[in-house]
C-alpha positions as CSV (number, residue, x, y, z in Angstrom):
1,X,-15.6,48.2,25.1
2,X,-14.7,50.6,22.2
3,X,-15.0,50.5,19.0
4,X,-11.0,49.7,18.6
5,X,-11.6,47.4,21.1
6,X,-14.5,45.4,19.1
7,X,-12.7,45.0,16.1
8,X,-9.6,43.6,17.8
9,X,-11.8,40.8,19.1
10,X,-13.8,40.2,16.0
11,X,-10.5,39.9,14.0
12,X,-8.8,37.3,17.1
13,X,-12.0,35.6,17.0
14,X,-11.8,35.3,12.6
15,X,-8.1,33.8,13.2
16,X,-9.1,31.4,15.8
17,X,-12.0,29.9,13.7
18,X,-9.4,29.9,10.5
19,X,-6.9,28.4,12.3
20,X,-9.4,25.6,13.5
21,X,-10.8,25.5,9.9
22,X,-9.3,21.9,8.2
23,X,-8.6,22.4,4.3
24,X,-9.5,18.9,2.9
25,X,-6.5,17.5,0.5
26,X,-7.4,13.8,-0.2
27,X,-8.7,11.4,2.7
28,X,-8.7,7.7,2.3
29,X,-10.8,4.5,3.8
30,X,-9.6,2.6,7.1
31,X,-11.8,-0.7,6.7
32,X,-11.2,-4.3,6.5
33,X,-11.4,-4.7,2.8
34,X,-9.4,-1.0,2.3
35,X,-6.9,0.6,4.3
36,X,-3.6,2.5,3.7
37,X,-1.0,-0.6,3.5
38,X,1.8,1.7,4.6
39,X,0.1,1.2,8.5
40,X,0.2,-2.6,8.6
41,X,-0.6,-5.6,7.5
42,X,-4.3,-6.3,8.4
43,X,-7.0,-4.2,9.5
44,X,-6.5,-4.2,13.3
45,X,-2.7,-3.7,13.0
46,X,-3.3,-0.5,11.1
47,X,-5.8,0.5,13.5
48,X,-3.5,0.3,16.5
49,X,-1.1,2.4,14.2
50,X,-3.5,5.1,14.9
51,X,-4.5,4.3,18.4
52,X,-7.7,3.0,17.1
53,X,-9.9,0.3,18.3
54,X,-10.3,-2.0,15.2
55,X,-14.2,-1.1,14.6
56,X,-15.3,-3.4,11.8
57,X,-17.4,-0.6,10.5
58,X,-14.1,1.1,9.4
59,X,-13.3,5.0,9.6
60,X,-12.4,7.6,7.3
61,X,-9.6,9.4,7.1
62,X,-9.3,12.7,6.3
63,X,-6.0,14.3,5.2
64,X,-5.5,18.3,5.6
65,X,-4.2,21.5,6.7
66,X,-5.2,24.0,9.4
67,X,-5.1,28.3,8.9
68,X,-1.4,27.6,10.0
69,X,-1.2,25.6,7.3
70,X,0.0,22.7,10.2
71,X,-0.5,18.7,8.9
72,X,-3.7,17.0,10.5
73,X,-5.5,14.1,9.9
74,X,-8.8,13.8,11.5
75,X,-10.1,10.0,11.8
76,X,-14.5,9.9,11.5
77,X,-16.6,6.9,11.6
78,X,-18.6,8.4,9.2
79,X,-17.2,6.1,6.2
80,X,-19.8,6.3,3.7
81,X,-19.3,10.1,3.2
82,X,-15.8,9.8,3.2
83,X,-16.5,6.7,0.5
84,X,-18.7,9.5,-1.8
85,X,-16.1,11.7,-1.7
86,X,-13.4,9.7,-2.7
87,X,-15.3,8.0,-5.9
88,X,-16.6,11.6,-6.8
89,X,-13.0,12.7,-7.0
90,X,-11.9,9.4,-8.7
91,X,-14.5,10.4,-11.3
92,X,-13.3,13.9,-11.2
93,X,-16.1,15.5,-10.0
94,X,-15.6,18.2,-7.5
95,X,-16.8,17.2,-3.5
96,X,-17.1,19.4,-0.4
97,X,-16.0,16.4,2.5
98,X,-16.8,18.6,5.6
99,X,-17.6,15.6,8.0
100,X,-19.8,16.2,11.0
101,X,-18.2,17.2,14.2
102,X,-20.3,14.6,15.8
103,X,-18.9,11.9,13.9
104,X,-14.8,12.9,14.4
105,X,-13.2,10.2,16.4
106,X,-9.8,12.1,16.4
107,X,-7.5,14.7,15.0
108,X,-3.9,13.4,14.6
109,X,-0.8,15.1,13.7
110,X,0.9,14.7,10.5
111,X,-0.1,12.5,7.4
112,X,0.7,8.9,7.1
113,X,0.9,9.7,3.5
114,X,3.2,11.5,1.5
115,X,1.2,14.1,-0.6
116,X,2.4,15.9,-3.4
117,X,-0.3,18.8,-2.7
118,X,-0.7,21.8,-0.4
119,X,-3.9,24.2,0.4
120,X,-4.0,27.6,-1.1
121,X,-3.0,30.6,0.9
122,X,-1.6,29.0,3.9
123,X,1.6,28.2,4.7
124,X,3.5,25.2,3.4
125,X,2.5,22.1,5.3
126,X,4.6,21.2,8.4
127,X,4.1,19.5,11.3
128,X,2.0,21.4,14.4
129,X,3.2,21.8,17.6
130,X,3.3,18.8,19.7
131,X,1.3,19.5,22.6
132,X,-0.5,16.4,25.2
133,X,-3.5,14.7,25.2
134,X,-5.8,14.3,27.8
135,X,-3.4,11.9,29.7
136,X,-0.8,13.6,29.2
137,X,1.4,11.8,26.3
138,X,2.9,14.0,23.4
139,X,2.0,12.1,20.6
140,X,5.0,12.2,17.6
141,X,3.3,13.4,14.5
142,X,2.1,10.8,11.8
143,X,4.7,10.7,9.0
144,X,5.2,8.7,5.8
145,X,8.0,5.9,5.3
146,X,11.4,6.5,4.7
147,X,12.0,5.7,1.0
148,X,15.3,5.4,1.1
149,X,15.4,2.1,3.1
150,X,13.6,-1.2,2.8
151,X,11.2,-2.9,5.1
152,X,7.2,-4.0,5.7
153,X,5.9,-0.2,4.8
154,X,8.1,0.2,1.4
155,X,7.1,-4.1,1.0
156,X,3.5,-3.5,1.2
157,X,3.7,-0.2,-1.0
158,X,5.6,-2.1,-3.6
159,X,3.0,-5.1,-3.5
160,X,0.1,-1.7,-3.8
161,X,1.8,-0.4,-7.2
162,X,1.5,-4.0,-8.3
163,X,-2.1,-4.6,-7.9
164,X,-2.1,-0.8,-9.4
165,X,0.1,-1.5,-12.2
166,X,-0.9,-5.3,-13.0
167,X,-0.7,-5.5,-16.9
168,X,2.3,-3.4,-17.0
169,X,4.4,-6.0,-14.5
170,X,2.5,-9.2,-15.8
171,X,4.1,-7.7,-19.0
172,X,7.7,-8.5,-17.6
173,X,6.9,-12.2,-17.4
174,X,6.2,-14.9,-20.5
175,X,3.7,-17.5,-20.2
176,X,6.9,-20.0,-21.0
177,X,8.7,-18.5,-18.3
178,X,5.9,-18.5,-15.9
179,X,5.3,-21.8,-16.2
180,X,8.8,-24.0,-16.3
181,X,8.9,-24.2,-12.3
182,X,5.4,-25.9,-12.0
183,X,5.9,-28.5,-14.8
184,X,8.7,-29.7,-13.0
185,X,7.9,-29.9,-9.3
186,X,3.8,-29.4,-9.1
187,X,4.3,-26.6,-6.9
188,X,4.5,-22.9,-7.1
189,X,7.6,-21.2,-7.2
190,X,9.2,-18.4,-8.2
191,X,10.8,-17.7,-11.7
192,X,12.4,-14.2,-12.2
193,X,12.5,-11.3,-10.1
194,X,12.2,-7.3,-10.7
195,X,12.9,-4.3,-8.6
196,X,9.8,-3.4,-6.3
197,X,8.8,0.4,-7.4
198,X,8.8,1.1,-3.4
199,X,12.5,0.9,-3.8
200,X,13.0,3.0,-6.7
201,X,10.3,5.1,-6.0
202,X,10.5,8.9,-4.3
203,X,7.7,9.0,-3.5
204,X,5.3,6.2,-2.0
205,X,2.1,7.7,-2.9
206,X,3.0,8.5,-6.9
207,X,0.6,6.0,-8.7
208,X,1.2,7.1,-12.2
209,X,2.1,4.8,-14.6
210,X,5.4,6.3,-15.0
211,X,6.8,5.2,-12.2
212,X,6.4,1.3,-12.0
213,X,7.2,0.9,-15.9
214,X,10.4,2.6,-15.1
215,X,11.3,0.2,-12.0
216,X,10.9,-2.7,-14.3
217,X,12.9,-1.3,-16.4
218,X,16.0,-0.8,-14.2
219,X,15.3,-4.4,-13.1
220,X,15.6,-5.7,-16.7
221,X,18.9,-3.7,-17.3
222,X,20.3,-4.9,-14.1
223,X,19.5,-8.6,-14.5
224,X,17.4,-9.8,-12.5
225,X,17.1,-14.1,-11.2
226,X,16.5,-16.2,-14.5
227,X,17.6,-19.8,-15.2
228,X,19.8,-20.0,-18.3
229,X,17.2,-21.8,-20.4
230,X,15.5,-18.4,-20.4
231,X,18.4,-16.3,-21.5
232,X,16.5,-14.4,-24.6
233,X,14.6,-13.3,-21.9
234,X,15.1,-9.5,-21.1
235,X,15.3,-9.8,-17.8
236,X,18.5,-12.8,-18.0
237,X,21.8,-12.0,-17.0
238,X,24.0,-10.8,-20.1
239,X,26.9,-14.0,-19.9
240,X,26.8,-17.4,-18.2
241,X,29.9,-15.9,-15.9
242,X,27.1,-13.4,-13.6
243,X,24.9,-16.6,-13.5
244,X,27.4,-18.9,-12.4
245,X,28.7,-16.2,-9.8
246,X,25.7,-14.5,-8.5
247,X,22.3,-15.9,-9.5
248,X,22.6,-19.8,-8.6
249,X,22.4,-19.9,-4.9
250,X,20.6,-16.7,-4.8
251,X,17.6,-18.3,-6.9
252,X,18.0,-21.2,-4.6
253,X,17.8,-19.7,-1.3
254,X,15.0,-17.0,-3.2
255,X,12.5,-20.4,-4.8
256,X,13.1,-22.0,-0.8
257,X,12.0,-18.3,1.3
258,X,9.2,-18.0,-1.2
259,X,7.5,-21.8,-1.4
260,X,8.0,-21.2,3.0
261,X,5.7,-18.0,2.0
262,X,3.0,-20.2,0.4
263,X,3.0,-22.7,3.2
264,X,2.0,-19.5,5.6
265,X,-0.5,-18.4,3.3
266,X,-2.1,-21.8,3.1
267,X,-2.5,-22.3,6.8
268,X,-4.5,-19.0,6.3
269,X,-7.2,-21.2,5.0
270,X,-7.2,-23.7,8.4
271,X,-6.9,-21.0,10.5
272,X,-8.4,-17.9,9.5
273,X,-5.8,-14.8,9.6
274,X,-6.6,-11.1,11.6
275,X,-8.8,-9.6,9.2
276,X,-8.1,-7.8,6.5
277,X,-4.9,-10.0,6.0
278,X,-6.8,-11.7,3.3
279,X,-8.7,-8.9,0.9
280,X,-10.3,-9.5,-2.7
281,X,-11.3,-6.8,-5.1
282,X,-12.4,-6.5,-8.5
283,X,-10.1,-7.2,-11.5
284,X,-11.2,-7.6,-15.5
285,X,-12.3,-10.2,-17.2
286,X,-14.6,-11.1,-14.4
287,X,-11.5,-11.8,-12.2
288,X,-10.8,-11.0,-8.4
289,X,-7.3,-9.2,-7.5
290,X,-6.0,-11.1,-4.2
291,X,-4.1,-9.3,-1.7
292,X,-2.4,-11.4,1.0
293,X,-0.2,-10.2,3.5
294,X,1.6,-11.9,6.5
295,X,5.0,-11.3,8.4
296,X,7.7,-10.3,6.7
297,X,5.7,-11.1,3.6
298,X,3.4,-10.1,0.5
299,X,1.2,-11.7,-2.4
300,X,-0.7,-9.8,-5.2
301,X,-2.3,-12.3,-7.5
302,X,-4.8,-12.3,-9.8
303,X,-7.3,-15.6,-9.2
304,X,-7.2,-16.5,-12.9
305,X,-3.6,-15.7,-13.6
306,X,-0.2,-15.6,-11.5
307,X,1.1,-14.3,-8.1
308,X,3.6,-12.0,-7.0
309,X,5.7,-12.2,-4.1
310,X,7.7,-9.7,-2.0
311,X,9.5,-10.0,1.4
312,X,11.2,-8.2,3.7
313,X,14.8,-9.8,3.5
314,X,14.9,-9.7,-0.3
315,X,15.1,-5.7,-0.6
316,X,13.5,-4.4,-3.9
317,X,13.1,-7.6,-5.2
318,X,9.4,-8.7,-7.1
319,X,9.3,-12.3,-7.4
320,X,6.7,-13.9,-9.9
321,X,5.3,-17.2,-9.1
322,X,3.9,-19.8,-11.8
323,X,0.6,-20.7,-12.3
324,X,1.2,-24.5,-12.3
325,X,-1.3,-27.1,-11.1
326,X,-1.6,-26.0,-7.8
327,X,-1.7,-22.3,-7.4
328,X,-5.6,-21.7,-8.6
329,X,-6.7,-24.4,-6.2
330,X,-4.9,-21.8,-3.7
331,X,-5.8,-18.2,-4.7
332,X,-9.8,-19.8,-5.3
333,X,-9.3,-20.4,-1.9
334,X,-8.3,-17.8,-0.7
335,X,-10.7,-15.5,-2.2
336,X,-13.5,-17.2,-0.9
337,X,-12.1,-16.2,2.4
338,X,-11.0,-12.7,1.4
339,X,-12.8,-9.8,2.8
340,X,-14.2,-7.3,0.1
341,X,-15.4,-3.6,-0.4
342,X,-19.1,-3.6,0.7
């Protein structure tokens, strides 16, 4: 071989092992107690989003780009490194995550998650090549949801930015409000809704406190459900003419679709849900933030304060739900039942 001949294979060689290099962006936990809601609603159904068997150990997913600067995420079951990296990042503290080959379970396509970041000196991110696995199947690459429309991803996002965002939408509701369903009937139910910031929201994966404030906003200036005994209430229609019209059988139908959506959730406790449907993490004020999800549905609540409730067939809409008599028997519950981050 000459000398021309050397370097031409040195250099092919250099571009094969850069284009097999993966530069680490941001990677995120797939385990019972903590997995990217955008997948599913528990732990296994996310899983089987990824063709993954639902290990209760969890995996770790990493989120990057090749020398091509192609989209892959690459699935370990090494979780505790990945769980390092992610709370030295949090704390911003710099982190090299180069996981073990040995412990890679599978390299994906794509990102389930929309990033706002790209590696350095590659090209932009875009989706690689499809090409078949060992059976043969071309696998579509992983992409985020569609923003623009409404269903269980964009619901279970919304309900993510609440548990995010609590003080700021716990804000939008009075204690006087809160409470005037419970006094009346000993039950739950809902008293005004907001605007989910899934629908208003470009981008799913924004988490800045920006962007939910501004949601609740637009929910307030539109008028969201209220009953007229509420009216000073910034969230009230403007005249009794948009609350006879519009808001009456709405709230109706609204209080009936979400007390239906407690019943579920109760039978959680009789017969215990796929896991992960149920997960508790920590809150101030030596509280527990609940997390319950179901079909078609979604509750954030805080065990000593209120609930949130979003579904599938009310687009957009946050629906708060009193504290009553009856509602910390049910998120106590609940919680003792919850899985948590070990």
């Amino acid at each position: 071989m000459t000398g021309t001949d050397e370097a031409a294979a040195a250099t092919a060689a250099a571009d094969a092992v850069d284009d097999d290099a993966l530069y680490v962006l941001t990677a995120v936990l797939l385990t019972p107690a903590q997995f990217p809601s955008v997948l599913g609603d528990d732990f296994p159904e996310a899983c089987a989003a990824l063709g993954l068997e639902p290990y209760p150990g969890g995996y770790g997913l990493v989120l990057g780009q090749d020398g091509s600067g192609a989209r892959w995420t690459v699935i370990v079951d090494d979780v505790s490194l990945v769980a390092v990296a992610i709370a030295s990042w949090d704390c911003g503290m710099e982190y090299d995550l180069s996981p073990d080959e040995r412990t890679v379970v599978a390299a994906l396509p794509g990102w389930p998650l929309e990033l706002a970041v790209a590696a350095p000196g590659v090209a932009p991110p875009h989706d690689p090549e499809p090409e078949p696995d060992e059976d043969g199947t071309v696998r579509p690459p992983l992409t985020p949801p569609d923003t623009s429309v409404w269903g269980s991803p964009q619901r279970r996002l919304g309900a993510d930015e609440i548990a995010l965002q609590w003080a700021m939408w716990r804000g939008q509701i009075s204690d006087g409000e809160d409470e005037v369903g419970d006094e009346k009937d000993e039950e739950p139910e809902p008293t005004a809704s907001a605007e989910s910031p899934a629908a208003t929201s470009d981008d799913p994966s924004d988490e800045s406190a920006d962007a939910a404030p501004e949601a609740a906003r637009d929910a307030t200036d539109a008028g969201a459900s209220a009953d007229p005994s509420t009216s000073e209430d910034p969230a009230a229609p403007e005249t009794p003419d948009e609350l006879d019209a519009d808001t009456s059988p709405t709230r109706s139908d609204l209080n009936a679709r979400v007390k239906r959506v407690l019943d579920e959730v109760r039978q959680y406790l009789d017969s215990p849900p796929p896991l992960g449907r149920v997960r508790s993490s920590f809150a101030p004020g030596g509280a527990r933030m609940l997390r319950a999800d179901g079909p078609g549905w979604s509750i954030v609540a805080r065990t000593d304060d209120i609930a949130f409730v979003l579904l599938d067939d009310e687009p957009g809409e946050v629906t708060p739900v009193g504290r009553g008599p009856k509602l910390p028997e049910l998120l106590e519950a609940l919680d003792a039942i919850a899985v948590r981050p070990s």
